[in-house]
C-alpha positions as CSV (number, residue, x, y, z in Angstrom):
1,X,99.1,101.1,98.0
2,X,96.5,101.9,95.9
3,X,94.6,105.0,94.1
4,X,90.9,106.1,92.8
5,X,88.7,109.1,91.3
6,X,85.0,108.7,90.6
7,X,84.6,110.8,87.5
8,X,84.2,108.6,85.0
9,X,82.0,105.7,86.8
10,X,79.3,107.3,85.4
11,X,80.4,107.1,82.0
12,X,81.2,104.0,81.9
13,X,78.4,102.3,83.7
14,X,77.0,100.5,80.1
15,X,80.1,99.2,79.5
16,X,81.2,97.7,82.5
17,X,79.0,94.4,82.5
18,X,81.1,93.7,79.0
19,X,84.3,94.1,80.6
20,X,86.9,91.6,83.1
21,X,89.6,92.3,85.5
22,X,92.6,91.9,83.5
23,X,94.2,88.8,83.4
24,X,96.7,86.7,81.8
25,X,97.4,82.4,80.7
26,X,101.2,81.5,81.4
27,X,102.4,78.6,80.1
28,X,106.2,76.9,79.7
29,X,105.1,74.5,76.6
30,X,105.1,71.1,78.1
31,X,101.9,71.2,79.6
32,X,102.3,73.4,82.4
33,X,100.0,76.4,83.1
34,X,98.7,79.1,85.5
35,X,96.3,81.9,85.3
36,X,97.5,85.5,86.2
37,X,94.9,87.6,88.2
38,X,95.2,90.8,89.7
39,X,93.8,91.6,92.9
40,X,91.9,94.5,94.9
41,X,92.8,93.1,98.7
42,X,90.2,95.4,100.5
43,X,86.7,95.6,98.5
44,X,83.3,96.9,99.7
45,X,80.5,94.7,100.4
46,X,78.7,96.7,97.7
47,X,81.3,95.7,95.2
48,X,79.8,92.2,94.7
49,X,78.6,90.3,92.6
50,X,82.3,90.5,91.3
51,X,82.9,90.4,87.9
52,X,82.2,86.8,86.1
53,X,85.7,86.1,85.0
54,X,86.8,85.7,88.5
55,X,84.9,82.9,88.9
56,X,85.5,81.2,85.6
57,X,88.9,81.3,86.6
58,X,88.5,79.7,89.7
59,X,86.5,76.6,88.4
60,X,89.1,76.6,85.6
61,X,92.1,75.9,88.3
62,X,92.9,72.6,90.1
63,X,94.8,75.0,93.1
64,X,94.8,78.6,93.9
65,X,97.9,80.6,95.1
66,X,97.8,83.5,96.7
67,X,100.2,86.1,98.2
68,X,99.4,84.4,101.9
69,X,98.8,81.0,102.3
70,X,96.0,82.3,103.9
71,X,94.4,79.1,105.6
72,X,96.5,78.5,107.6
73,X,97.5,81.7,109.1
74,X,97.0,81.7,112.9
75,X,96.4,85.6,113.3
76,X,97.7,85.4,117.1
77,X,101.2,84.2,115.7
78,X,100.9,86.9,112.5
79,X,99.9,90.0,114.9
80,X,103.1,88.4,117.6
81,X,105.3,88.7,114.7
82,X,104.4,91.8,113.7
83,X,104.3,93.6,117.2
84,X,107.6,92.0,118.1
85,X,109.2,93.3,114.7
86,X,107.9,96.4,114.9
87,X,108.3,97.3,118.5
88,X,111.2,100.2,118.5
89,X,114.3,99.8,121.1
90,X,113.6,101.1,124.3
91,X,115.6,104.2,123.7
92,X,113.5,105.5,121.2
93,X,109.9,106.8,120.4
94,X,107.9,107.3,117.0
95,X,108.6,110.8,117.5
96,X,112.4,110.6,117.6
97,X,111.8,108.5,114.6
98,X,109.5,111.3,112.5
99,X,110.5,114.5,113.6
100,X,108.2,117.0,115.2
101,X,106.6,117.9,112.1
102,X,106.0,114.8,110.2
103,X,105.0,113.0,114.3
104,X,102.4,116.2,114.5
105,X,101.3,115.7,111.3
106,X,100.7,112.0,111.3
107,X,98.8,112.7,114.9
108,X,96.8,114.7,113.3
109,X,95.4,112.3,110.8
110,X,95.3,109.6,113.8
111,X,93.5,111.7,115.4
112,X,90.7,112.0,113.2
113,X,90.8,108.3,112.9
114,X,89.5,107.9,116.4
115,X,93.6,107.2,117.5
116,X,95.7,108.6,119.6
117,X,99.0,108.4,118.3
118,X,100.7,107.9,121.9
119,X,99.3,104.7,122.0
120,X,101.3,103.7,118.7
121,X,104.0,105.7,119.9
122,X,106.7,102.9,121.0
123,X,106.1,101.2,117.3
124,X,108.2,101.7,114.1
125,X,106.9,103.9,111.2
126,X,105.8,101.0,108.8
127,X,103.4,99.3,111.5
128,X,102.1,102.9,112.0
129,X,100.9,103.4,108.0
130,X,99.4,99.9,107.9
131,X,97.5,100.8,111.4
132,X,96.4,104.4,110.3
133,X,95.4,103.1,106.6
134,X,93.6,100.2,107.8
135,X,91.6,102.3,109.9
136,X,90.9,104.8,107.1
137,X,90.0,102.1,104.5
138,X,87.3,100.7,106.8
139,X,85.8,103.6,107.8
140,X,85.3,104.1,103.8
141,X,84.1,100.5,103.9
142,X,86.7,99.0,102.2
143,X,87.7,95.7,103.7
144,X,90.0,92.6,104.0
145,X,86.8,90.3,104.7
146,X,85.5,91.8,101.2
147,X,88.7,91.6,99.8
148,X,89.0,89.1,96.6
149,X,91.7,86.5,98.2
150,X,89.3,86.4,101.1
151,X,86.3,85.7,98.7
152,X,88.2,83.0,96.8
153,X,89.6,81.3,100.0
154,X,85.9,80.9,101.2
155,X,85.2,79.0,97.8
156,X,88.6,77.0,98.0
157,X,88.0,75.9,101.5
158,X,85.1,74.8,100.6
159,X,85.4,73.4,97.4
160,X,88.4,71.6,99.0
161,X,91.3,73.0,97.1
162,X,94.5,73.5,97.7
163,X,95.8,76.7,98.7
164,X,99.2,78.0,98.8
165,X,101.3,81.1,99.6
166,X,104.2,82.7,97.5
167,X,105.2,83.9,100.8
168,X,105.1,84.0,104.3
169,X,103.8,86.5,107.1
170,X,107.6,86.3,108.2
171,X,108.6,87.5,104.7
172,X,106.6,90.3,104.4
173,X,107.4,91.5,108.1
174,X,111.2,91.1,107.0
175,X,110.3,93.1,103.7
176,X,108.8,96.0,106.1
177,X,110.9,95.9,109.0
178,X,114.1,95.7,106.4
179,X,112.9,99.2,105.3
180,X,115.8,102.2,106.6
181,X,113.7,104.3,109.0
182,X,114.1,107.3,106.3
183,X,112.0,104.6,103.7
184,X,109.6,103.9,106.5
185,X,109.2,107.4,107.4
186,X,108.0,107.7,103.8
187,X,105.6,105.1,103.6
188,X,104.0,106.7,106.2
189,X,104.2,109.5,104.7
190,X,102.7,108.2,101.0
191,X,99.9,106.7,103.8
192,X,98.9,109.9,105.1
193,X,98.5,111.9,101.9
194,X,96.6,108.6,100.4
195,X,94.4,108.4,103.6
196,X,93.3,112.5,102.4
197,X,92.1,111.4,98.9
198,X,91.1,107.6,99.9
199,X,87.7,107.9,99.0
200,X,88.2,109.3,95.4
201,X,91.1,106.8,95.2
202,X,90.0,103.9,95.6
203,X,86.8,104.0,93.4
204,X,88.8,104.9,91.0
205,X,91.1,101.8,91.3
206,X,88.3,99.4,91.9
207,X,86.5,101.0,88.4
208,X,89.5,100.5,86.5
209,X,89.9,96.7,87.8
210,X,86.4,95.7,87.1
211,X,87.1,97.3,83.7
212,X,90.3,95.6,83.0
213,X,91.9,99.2,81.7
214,X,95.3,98.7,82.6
215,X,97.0,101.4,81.4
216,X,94.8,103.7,83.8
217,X,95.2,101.2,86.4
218,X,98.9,101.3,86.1
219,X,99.0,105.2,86.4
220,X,96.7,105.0,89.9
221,X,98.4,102.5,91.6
222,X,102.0,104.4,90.7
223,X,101.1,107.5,91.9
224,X,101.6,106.5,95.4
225,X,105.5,105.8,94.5
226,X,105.9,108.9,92.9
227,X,108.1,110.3,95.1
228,X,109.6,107.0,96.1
229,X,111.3,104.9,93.7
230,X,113.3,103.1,96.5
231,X,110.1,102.2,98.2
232,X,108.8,100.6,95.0
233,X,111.6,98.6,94.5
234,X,111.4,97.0,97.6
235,X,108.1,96.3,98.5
236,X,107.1,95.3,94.7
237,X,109.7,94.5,92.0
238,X,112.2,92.5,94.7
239,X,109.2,90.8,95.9
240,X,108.1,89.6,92.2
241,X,111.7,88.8,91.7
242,X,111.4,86.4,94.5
243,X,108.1,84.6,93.2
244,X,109.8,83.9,89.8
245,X,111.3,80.7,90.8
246,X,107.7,79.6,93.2
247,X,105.6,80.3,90.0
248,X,107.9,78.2,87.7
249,X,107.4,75.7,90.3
250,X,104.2,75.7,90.0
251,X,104.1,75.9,86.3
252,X,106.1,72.4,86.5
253,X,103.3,70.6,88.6
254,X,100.5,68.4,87.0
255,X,97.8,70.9,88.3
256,X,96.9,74.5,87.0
257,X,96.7,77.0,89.4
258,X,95.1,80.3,89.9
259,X,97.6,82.9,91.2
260,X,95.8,86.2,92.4
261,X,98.4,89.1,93.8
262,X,97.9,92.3,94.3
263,X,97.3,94.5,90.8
264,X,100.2,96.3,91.3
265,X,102.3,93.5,91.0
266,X,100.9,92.5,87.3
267,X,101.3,96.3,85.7
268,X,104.8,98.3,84.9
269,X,108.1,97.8,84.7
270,X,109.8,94.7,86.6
271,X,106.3,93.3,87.1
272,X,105.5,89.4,87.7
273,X,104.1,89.4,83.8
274,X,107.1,91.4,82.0
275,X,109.4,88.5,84.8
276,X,108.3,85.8,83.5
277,X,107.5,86.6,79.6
278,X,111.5,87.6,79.9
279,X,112.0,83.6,80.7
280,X,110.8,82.6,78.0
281,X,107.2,81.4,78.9
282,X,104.4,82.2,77.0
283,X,102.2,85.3,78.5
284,X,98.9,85.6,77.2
285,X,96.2,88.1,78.0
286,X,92.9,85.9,78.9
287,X,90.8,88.4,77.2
C-alpha cells in the first residue's frame, strides 16, 4: 500500500546523499529506549547502497523488531495458512464475490500479469490483491528479497541478534480474512488502480523515504485509502493500536531495540509515533 511519481528525482539528486529515512528515539525516562524506523518492504536491487542512517541504527541497537519475526517463519506453514484462510466455501466463486464488472476487470489486469484469473478463482478477494500486486511489483523489480527487513535480517542473523515480531503470520491472516467481502472487494480494487500507476508510484515513495520528507511521504502512501477510510482503519491504525503495549514492552527491557515497520505506520493520524507520544513517552525525531 504504497505510492510514487518520478518528477522530482531529478531535482533532488544533490541533495539526497545529505538526507535519511525519517526516523525517531522513543524513550519512557528510566532508561528504556527504541529507535523508530520506517520501512519500504519491497526495494530494487538498484536501490542499494541504502542510505547510511539505516545502518547506524542497526549497530546502535542490541535487538531488532520487526513487523514478522521473520527468522523463524517456515513459509510452508505461512502460505498453508494463508490458502486455508483464504480458500472461499465451496458454494461460491471470486466472481460471485466481485460482480461481473469488477471480476472482468480484475481479469483483465491478471491477465496482463501472465495470470489467469480462473486459477485464483476459488480464493477470497484479499489473497487475490496481494497475488496480482506481488506480481506487478516484481515485474517493476521491486522485491521482498530487496526489501529493508530482509536486508537487516541478513545482518541480524549474522551478527547474532535477536529478532522479534510485533506480530504473527496468524494475525495478519486474521486482519485480512476479518475484512467484510465489500472491504476486500475494495482492496482489490485500490490494488488494481495502484498496479496501473505502480511504476510512477513507487519511485516516488522510495524518493521520498531516502529523503526523509514526510509530509510528501504521508500524502503518497494515503492516497491509496482515499476512497477507504474503513480499510485504513483496519489494516493500519487497529494494528498500531495493538503494538502499543509490545513496544512498551520492549521499552521496559535492558536492551535497545530497532523497530522497523512499514512507513505507513509512522505518518498521520493514529500512527505508532502520535500512539505512543500520547502515553507519555518521549518522541524524538533522530535527525
Amino acid at each position: 500500500m504504497s505510492r510514487c511519481l518520478c518528477a522530482a528525482a531529478m531535482l533532488l539528486a544533490g541533495v539526497v546523499a545529505q538526507a535519511d529515512p525519517a526516523a525517531w528515539h522513543v524513550s519512557n525516562g528510566r532508561g528504556g529506549e527504541l529507535w523508530l524506523l520506517g520501512s519500504v518492504h519491497l526495494l530494487r536491487a538498484e536501490d542499494y547502497p541504502l542510505p547510511a542512517v539505516v545502518n547506524e541504527l542497526y549497530a546502535g541497537a542490541d535487538a531488532l523488531a520487526m513487523e514478522l519475526d521473520l527468522d523463524d517463519l517456515d513459509p510452508l506453514a505461512m502460505q498453508a495458512q494463508l490458502l486455508g484462510a483464504a480458500t472461499l466455501e465451496p458454494s461460491i466463486t471470486l466472481r460471485d464475490v466481485l460482480g461481473d464488472d469488477a471480476y472482468e476487470a480484475a481479469s483483465a489486469k491478471a491477465r496482463g500479469l501472465g495470470v489467469d484469473l480462473g486459477l485464483l478463482g476459488r480464493f477470497k478477494p484479499w489473497l487475490v490483491a496481494i497475488t496480482l500486486m506481488e506480481l506487478g511489483m516484481d515485474r517493476l523489480g521491486f522485491r521482498q528479497e530487496y526489501g529493508l527487513e530482509q536486508y537487516l535480517l541478513r545482518l541480524a542473523e549474522n551478527d547474532g541478534k535477536q529478532i522479534q515480531g510485533l506480530e504473527s503470520v496468524a494475525t495478519q491472516v486474521e486482519v485480512l480474512d476479518g475484512l467484510s467481502f465489500a472491504a476486500q472487494n475494495a482492496l482489490l480494487a485500490q490494488t488494481l488502480n495502484e498496479l496501473d500507476i505502480a511504476d510512477d508510484m513507487m519511485h516516488e515513495l522510495v524518493q521520498a523515504w531516502r529523503d526523509g520528507r514526510l509530509e510528501e511521504l504521508d500524502q503518497v502512501l494515503m492516497q491509496g485509502f482515499e476512497d477507504f477510510p474503513t480499510l485504513y482503519e483496519s489494516l493500519v491504525v487497529e494494528r498500531n493500536q495493538r503494538w502499543i503495549g509490545t513496544l512498551e514492552a520492549l521499552l521496559a527491557s535492558s536492551e535497545s531495540h530497532l523497530v522497523v515497520v512499514g512507513a505507513l505506520h509512522l505518518t498521520g493520524d493514529g500512527s505508532v509515533v502520535e500512539l505512543l507520544a500520547a502515553r507519555g513517552l518521549r518522541v524524538t525525531p533522530v535527525r
